[in-house]
ZADO-1210 file (C-alpha; in nm, 4 decimals, padded with zeros to 6 digits):
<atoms>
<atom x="04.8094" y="-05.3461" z="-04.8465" code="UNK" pos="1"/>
<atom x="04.8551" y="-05.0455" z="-04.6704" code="UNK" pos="2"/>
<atom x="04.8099" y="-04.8043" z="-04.9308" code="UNK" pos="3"/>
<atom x="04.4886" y="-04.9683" z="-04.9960" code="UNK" pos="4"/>
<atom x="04.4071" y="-04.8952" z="-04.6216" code="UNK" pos="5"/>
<atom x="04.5269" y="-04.5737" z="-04.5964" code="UNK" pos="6"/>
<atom x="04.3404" y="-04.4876" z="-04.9512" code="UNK" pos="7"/>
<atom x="03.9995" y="-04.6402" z="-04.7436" code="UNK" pos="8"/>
<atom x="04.0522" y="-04.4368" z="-04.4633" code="UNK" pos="9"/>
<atom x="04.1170" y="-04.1581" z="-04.6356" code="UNK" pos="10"/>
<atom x="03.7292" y="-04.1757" z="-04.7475" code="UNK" pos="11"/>
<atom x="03.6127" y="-04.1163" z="-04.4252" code="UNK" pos="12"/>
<atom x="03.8045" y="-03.8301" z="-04.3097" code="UNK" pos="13"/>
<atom x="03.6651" y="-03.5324" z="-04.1340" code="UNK" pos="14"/>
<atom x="03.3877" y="-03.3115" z="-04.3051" code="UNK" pos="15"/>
<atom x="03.1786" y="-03.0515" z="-04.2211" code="UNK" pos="16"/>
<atom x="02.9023" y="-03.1214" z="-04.4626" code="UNK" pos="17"/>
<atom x="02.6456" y="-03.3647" z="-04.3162" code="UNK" pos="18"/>
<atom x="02.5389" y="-03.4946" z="-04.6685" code="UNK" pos="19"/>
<atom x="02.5898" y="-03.8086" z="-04.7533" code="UNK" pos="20"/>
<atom x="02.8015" y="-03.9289" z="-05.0724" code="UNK" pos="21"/>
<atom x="02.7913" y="-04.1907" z="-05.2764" code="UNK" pos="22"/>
<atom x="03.1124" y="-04.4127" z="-05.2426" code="UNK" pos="23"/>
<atom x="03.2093" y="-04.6435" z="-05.5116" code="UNK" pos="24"/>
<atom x="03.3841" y="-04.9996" z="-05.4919" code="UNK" pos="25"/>
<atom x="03.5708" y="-05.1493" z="-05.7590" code="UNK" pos="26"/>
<atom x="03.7943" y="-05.4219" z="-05.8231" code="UNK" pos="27"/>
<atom x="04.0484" y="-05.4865" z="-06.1320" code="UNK" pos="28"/>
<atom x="04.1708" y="-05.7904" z="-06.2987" code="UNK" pos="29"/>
<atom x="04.4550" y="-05.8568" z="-06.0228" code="UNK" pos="30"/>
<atom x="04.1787" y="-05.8196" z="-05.7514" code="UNK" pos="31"/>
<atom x="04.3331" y="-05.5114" z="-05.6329" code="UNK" pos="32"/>
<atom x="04.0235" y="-05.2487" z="-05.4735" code="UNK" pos="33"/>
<atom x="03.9313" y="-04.9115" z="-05.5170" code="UNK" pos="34"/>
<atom x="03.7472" y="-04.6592" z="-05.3794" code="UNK" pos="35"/>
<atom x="03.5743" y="-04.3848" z="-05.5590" code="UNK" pos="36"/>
<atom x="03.3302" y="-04.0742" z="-05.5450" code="UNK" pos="37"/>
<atom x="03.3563" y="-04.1291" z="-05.9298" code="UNK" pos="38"/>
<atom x="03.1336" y="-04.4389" z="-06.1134" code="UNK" pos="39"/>
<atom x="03.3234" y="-04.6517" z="-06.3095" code="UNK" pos="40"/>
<atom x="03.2765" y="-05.0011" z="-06.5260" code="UNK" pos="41"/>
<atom x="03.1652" y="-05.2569" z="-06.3033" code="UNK" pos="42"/>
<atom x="03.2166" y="-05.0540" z="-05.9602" code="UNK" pos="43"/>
<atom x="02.9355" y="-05.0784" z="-05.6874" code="UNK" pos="44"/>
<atom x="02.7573" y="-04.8475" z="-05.4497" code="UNK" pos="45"/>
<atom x="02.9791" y="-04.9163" z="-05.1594" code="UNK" pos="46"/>
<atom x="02.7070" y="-04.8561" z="-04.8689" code="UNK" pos="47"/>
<atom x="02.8481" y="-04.7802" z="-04.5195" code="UNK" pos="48"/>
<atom x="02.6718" y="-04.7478" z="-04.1897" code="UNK" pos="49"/>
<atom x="02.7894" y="-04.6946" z="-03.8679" code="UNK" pos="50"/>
<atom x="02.4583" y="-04.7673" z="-03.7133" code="UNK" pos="51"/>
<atom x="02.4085" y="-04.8271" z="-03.3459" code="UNK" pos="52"/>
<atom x="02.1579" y="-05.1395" z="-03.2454" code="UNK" pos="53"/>
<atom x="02.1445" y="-05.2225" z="-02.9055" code="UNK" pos="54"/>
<atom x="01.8731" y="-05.4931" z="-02.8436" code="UNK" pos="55"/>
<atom x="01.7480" y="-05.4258" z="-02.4900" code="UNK" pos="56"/>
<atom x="01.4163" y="-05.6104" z="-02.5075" code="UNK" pos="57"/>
<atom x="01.5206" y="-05.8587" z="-02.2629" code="UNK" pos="58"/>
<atom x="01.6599" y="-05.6239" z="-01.9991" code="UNK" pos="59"/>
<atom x="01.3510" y="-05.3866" z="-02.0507" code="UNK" pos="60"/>
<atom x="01.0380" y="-05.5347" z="-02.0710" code="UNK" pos="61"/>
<atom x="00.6361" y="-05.4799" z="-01.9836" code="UNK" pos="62"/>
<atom x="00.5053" y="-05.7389" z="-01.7683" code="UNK" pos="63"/>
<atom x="00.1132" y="-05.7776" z="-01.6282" code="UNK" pos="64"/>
<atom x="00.0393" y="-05.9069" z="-01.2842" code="UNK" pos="65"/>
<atom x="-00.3504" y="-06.0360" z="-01.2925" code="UNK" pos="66"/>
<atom x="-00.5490" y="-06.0484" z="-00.9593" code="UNK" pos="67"/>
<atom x="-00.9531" y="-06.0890" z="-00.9436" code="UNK" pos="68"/>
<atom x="-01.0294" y="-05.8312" z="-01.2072" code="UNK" pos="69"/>
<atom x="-00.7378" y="-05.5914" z="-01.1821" code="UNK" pos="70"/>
<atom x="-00.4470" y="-05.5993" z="-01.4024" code="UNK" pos="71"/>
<atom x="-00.0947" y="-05.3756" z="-01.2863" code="UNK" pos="72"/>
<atom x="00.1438" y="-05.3145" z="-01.5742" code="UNK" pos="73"/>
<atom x="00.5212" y="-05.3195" z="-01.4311" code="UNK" pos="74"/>
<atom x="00.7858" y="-05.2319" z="-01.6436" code="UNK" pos="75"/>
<atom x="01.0962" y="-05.4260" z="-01.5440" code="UNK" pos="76"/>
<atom x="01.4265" y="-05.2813" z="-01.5832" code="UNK" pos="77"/>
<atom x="01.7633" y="-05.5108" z="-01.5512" code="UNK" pos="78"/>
<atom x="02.0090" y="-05.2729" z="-01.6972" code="UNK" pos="79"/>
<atom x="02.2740" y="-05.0937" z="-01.4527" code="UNK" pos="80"/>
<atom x="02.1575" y="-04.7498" z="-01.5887" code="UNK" pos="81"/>
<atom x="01.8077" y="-04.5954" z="-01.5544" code="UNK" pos="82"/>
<atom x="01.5897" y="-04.5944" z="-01.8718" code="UNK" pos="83"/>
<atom x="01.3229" y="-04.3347" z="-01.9297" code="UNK" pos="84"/>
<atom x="00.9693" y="-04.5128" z="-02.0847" code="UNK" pos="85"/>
<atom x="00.6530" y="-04.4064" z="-02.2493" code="UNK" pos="86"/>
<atom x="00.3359" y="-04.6755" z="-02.1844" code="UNK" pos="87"/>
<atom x="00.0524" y="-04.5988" z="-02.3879" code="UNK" pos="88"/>
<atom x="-00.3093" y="-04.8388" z="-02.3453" code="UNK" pos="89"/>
<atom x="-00.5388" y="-04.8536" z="-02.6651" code="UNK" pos="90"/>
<atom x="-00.7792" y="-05.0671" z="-02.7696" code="UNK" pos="91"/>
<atom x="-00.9831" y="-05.0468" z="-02.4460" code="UNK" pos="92"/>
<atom x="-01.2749" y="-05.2901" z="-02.3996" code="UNK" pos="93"/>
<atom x="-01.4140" y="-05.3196" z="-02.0082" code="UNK" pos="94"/>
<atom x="-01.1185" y="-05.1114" z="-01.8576" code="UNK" pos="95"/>
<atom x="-01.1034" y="-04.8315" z="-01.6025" code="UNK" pos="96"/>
<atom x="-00.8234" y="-04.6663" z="-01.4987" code="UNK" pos="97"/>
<atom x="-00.6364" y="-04.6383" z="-01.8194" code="UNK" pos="98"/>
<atom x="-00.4396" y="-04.2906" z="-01.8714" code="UNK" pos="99"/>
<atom x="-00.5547" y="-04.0542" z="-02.1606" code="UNK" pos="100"/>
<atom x="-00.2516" y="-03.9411" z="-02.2728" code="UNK" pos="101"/>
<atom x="00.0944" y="-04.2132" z="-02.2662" code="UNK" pos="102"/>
<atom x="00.2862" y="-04.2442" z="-01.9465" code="UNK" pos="103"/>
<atom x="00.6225" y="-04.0858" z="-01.8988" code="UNK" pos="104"/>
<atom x="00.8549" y="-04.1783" z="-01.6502" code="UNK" pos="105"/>
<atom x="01.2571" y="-04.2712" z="-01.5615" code="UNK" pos="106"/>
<atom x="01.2328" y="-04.6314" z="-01.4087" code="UNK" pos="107"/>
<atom x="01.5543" y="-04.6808" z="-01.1948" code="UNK" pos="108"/>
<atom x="01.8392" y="-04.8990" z="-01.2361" code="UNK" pos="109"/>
<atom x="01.7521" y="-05.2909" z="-01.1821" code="UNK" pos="110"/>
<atom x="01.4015" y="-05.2232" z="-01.0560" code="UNK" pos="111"/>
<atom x="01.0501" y="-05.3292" z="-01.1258" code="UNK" pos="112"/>
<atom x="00.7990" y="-05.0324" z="-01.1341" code="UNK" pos="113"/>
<atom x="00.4550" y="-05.0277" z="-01.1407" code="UNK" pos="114"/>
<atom x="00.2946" y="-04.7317" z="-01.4563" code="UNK" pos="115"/>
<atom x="-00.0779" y="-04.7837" z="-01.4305" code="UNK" pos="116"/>
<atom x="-00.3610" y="-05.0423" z="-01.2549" code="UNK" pos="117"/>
<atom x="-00.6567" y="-05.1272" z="-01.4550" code="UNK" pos="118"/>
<atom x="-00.9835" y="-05.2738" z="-01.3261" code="UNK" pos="119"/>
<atom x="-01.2645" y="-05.4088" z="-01.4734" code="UNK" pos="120"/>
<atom x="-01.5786" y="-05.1603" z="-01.5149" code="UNK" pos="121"/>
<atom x="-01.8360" y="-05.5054" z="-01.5247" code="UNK" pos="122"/>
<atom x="-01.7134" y="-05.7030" z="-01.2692" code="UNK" pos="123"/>
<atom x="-01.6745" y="-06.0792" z="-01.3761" code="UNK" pos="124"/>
<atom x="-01.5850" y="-05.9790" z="-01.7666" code="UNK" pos="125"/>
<atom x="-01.2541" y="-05.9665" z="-01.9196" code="UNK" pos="126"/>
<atom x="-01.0203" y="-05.7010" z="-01.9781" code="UNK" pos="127"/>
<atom x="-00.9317" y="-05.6510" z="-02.3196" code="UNK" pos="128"/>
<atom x="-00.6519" y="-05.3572" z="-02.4692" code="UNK" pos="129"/>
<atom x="-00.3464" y="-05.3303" z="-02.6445" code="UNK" pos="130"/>
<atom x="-00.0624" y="-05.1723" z="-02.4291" code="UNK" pos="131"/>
<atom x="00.2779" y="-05.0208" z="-02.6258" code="UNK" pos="132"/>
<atom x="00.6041" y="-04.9650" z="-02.4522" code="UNK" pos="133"/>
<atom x="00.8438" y="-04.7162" z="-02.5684" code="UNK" pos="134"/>
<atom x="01.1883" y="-04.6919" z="-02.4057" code="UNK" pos="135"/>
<atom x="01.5614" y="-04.5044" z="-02.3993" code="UNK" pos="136"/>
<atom x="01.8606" y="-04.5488" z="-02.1834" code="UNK" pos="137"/>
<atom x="01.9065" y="-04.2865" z="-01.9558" code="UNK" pos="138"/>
<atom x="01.7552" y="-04.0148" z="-01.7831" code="UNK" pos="139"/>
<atom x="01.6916" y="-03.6948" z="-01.9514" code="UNK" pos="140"/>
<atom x="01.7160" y="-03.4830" z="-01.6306" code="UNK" pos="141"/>
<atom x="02.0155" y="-03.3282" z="-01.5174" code="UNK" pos="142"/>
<atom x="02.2838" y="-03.1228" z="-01.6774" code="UNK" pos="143"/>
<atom x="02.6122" y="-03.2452" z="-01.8630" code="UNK" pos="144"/>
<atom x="02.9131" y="-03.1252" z="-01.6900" code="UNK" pos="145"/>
<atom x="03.2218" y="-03.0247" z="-01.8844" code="UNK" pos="146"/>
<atom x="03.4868" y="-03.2783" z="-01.9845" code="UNK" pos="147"/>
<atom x="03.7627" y="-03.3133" z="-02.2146" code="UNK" pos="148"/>
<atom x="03.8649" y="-03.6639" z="-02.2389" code="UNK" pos="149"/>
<atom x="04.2011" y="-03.8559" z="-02.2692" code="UNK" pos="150"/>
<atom x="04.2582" y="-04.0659" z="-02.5060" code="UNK" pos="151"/>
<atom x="04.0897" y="-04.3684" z="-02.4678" code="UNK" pos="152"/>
<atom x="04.3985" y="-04.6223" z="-02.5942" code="UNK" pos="153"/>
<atom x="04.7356" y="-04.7118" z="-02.5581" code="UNK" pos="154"/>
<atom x="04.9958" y="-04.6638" z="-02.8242" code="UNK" pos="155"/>
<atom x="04.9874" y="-04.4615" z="-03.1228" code="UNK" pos="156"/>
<atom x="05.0447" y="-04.2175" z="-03.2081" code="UNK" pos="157"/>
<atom x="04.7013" y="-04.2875" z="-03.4648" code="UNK" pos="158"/>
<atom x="04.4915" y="-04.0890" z="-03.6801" code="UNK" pos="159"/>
<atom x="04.1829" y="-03.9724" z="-03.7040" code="UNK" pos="160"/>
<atom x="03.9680" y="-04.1017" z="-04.0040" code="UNK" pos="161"/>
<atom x="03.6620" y="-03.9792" z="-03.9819" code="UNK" pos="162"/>
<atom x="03.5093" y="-03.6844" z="-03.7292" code="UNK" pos="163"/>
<atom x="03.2458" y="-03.4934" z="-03.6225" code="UNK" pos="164"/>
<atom x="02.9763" y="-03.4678" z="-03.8672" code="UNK" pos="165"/>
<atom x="03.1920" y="-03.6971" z="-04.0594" code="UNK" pos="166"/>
<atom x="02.9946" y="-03.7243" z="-04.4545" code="UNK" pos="167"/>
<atom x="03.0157" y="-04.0378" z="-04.4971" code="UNK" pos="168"/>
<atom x="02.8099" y="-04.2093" z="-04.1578" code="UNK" pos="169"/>
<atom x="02.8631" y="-03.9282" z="-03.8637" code="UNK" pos="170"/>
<atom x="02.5060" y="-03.7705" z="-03.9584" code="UNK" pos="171"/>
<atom x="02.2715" y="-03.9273" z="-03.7760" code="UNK" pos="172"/>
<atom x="02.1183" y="-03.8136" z="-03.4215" code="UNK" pos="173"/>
<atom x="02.3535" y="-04.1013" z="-03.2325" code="UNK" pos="174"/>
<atom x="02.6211" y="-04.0740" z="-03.4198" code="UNK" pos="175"/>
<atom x="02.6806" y="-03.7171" z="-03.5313" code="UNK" pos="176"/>
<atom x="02.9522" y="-03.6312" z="-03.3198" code="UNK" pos="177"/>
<atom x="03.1656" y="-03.9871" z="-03.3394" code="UNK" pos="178"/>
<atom x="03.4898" y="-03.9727" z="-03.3827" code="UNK" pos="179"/>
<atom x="03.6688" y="-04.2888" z="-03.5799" code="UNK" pos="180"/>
<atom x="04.0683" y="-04.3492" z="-03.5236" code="UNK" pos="181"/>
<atom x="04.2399" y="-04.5281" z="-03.7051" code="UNK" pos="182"/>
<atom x="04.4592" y="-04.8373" z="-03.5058" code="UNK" pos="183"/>
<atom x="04.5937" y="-05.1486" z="-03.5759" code="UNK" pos="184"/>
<atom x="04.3562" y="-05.4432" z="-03.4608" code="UNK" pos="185"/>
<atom x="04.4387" y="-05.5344" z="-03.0855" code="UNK" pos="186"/>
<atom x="04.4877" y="-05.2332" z="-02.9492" code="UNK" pos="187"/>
<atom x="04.4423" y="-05.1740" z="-02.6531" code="UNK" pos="188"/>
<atom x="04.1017" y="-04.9688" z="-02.5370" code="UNK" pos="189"/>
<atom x="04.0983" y="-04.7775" z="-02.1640" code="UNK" pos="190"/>
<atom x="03.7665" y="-04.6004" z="-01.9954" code="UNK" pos="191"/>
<atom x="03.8152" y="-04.2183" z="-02.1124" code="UNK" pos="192"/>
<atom x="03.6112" y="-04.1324" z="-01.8183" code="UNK" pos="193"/>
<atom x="03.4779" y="-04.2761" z="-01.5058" code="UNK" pos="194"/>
<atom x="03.1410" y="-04.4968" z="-01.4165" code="UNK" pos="195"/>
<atom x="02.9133" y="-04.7778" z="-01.4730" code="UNK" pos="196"/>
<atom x="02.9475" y="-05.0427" z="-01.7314" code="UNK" pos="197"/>
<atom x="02.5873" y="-05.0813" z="-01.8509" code="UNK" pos="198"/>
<atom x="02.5865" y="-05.2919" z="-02.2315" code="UNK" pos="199"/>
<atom x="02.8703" y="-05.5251" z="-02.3750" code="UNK" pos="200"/>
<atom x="02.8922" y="-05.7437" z="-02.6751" code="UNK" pos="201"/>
<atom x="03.1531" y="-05.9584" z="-02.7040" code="UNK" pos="202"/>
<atom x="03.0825" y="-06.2133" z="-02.9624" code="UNK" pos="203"/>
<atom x="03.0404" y="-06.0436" z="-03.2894" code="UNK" pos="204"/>
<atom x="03.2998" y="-06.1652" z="-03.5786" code="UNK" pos="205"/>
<atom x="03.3375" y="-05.9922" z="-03.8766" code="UNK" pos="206"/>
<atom x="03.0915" y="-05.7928" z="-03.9924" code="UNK" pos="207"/>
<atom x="02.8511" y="-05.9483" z="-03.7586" code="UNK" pos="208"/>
<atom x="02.4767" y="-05.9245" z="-03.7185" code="UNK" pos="209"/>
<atom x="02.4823" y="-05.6081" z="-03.4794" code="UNK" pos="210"/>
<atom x="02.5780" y="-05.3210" z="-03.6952" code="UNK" pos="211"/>
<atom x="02.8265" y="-05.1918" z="-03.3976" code="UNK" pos="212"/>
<atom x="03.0163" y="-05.5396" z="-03.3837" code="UNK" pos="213"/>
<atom x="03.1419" y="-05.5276" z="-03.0297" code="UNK" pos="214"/>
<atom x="03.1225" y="-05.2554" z="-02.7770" code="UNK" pos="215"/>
<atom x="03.1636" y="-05.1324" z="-02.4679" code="UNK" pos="216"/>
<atom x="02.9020" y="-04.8509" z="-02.3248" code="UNK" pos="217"/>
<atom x="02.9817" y="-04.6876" z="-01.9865" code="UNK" pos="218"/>
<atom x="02.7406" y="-04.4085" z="-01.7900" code="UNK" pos="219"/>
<atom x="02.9063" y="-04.1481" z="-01.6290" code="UNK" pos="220"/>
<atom x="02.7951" y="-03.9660" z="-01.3164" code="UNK" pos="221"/>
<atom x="02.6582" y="-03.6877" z="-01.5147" code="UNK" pos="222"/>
<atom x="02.4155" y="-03.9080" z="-01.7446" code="UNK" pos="223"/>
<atom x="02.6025" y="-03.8844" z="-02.0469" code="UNK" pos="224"/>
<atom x="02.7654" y="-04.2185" z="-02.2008" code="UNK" pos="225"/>
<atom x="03.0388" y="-04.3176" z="-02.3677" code="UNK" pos="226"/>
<atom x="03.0827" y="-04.5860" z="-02.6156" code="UNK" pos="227"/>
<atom x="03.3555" y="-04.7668" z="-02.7687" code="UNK" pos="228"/>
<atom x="03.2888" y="-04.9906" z="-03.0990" code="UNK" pos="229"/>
<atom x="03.4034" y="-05.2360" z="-03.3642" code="UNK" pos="230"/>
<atom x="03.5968" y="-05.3960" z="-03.1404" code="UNK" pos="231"/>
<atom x="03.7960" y="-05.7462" z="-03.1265" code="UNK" pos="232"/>
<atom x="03.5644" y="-06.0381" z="-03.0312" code="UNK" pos="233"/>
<atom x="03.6374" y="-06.1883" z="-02.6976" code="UNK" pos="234"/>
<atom x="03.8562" y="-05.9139" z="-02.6057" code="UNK" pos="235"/>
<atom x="03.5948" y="-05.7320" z="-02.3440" code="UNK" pos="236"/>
<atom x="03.7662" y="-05.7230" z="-02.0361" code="UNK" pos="237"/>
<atom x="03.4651" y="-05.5888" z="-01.8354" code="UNK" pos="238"/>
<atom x="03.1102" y="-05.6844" z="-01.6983" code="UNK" pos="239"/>
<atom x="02.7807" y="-05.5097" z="-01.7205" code="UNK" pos="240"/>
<atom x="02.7121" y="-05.3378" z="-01.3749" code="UNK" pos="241"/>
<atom x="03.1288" y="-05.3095" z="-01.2825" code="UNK" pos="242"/>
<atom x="03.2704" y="-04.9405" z="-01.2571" code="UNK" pos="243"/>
<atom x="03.5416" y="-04.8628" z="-01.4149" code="UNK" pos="244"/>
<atom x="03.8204" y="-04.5446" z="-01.3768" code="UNK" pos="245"/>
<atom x="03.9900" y="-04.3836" z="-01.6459" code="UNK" pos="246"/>
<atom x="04.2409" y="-04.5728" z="-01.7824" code="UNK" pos="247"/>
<atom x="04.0618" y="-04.9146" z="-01.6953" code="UNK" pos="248"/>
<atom x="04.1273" y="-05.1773" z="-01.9504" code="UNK" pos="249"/>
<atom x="03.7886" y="-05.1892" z="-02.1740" code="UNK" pos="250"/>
<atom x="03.9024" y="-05.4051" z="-02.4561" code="UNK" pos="251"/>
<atom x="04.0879" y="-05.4485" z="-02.7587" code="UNK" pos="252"/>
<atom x="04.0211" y="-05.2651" z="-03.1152" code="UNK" pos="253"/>
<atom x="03.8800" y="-05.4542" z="-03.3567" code="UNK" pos="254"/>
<atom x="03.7245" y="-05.4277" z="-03.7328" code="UNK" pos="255"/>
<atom x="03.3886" y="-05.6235" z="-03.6122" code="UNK" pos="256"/>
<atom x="03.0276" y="-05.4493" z="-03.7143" code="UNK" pos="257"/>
<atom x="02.9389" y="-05.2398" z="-04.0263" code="UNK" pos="258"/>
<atom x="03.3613" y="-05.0992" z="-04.0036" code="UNK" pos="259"/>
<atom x="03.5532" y="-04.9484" z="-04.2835" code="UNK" pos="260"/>
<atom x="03.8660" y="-05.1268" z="-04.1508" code="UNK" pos="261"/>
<atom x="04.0732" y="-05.1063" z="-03.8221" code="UNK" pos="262"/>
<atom x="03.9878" y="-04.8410" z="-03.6235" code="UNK" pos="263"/>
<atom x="03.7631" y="-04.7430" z="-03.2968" code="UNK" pos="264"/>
<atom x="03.4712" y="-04.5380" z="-03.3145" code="UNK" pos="265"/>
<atom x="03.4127" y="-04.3675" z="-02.9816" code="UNK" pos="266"/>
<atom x="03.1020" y="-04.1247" z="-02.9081" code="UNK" pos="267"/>
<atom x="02.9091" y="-03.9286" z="-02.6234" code="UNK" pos="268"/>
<atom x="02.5795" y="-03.9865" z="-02.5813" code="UNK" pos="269"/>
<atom x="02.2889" y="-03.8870" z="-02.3679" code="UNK" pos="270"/>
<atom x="01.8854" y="-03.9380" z="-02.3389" code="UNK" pos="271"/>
<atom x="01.7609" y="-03.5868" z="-02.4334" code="UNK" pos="272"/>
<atom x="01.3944" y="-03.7104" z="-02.3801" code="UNK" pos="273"/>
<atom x="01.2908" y="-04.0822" z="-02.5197" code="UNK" pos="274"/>
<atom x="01.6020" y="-04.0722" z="-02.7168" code="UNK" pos="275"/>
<atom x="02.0130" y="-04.1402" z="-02.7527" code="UNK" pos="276"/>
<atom x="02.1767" y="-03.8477" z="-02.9363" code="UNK" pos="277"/>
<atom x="02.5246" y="-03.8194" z="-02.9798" code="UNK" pos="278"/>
<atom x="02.7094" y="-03.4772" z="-02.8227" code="UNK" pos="279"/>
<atom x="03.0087" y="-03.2685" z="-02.8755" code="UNK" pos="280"/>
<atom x="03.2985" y="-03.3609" z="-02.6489" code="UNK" pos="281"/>
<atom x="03.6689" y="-03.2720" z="-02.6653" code="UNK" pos="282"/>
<atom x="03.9904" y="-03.5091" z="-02.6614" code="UNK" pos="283"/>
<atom x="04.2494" y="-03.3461" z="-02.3668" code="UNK" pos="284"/>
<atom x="04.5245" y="-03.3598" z="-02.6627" code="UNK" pos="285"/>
<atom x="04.5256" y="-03.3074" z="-03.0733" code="UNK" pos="286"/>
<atom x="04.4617" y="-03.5882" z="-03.2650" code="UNK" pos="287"/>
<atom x="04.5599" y="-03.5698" z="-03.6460" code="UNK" pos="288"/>
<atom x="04.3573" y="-03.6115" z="-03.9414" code="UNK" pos="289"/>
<atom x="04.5093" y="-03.8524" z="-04.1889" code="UNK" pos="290"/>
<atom x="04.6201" y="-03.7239" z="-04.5608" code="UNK" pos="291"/>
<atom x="04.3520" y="-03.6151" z="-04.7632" code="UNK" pos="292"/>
<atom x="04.4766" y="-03.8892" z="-05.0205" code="UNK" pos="293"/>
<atom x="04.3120" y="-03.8519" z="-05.3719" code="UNK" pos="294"/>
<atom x="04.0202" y="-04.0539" z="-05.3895" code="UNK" pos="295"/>
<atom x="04.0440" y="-04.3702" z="-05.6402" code="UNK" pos="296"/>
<atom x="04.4223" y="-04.3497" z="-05.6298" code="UNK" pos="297"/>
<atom x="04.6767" y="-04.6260" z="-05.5076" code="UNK" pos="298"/>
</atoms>
């Protein structure tokens, strides 16, 4: 058992290619699995994401308040973080006052903010358009300060299984600087770095329906975020809106989400304008890479 989970890891070390490869799955007559960059009889495309899906439509929503012939659009934010949004009105029948181009703005932390007013141009007749709301934790303003960051468990020491720019699922805009470590399940996870605990899920089991099982994402006081995934359901040990120091007690790691097997994935993140995109950041200490283990091989 673990040589098979060393042998997985081992696919997702470190790279410095951003291409993708095509990883293939395969299991023999004693039900033992493989993993391969090499086809073979009977194996499968072995597809793995680390994708990031945080549903926010319920803490971030467009709302119209109605009042003899005028209609104000409020964009209601509930999240402990501020959230930068683009309104755009189209479809305009009997309305005056819509913008031209889309509206840009940060809307504040737990606020309700009013974008645009619209007013009828024949008094008495309806309004009729089609407003679309575009949004992105965080604010785009300010600069990131520098940081190395301690490691963000207890124990060890662990590996690291896959890096920056990783091949395999560190190559997208959010994720391309993740690190994934490799940890025994119930490990436990600390803050790295100071601030605000803005998103949690805690109920995900298994692979889950939300791609990054469970996770904890905390703002710091420079904008940039940091989040902690796949980890053990009901382990969160925090609440949305609590701050947190570094070492705080987060969680415990877990193998919940799209995950390759035990580990944490842990990444930086900040709005760089209507958009999360993952950024380089430093641990305070080495951590290893594990052995480059031949692929396919027990």
């Amino acid at each position: 058992m673990l040589a098979r989970l060393l042998v997985l890891c081992a696919l997702f070390i470190a790279s410095t290619s951003a291409v993708a490869v095509t990883i293939y799955k395969s299991k023999d007559a004693y039900g033992v699995v493989s993993y391969s960059d090499r086809p073979s009889r009977g194996a499968k495309v072995f597809v793995f994401r680390d994708r990031m899906d945080e549903r926010l439509e319920r803490q971030v929503h467009l709302s119209v308040k109605k009042h003899k012939g005028t209609h104000s659009l409020f964009v209601r934010n509930d999240l402990y973080a501020p959230v930068e949004v683009e309104l755009s009105v189209r479809g305009l029948n009997n309305v005056r006052g819509a913008p031209a181009q889309p509206i840009r703005r940060v809307v504040p932390a737990r606020s309700n903010t009013r974008l645009v007013q619209l007013t009828a141009i024949r008094a008495g007749k309806p309004l009729t358009y089609t407003p679309k709301l575009k949004y992105s934790l965080g604010d785009p303003a300010g600069a990131t300060l520098a940081y190395r960051y301690p490691l963000p468990w207890r124990g060890g020491p662990f590996r690291l299984s896959q890096g920056a720019n990783g091949r395999y699922s560190h190559y997208g805009p959010k994720n391309r600087y993740a690190m994934d470590i490799a940890m025994p399940e119930g490990t436990l996870i600390i803050a790295a770095r100071s601030g605000i605990v803005v998103k949690t899920e805690n109920r995900q089991s298994g692979r889950g329906t939300n791609p990054s099982g469970n996770f904890v994402r905390v703002l710091h006081d420079d904008g940039t975020m940091g989040v902690y995934l796949h980890l053990k359901r009901g382990s969160v040990r925090v609440r949305e809106g609590q701050r947190v120091m570094v070492g705080s007690a987060l969680a415990l790691s877990g193998n919940t989400g799209n995950s390759s097997g035990p580990h944490l994935h842990f990444v930086v993140q900040r709005n760089t304008g209507l958009g999360l995109v993952s950024i380089p950041y430093q641990f305070s200490q080495p951590v290893g890479s594990l052995p480059n283990f031949a692929l396919g091989r027990q």
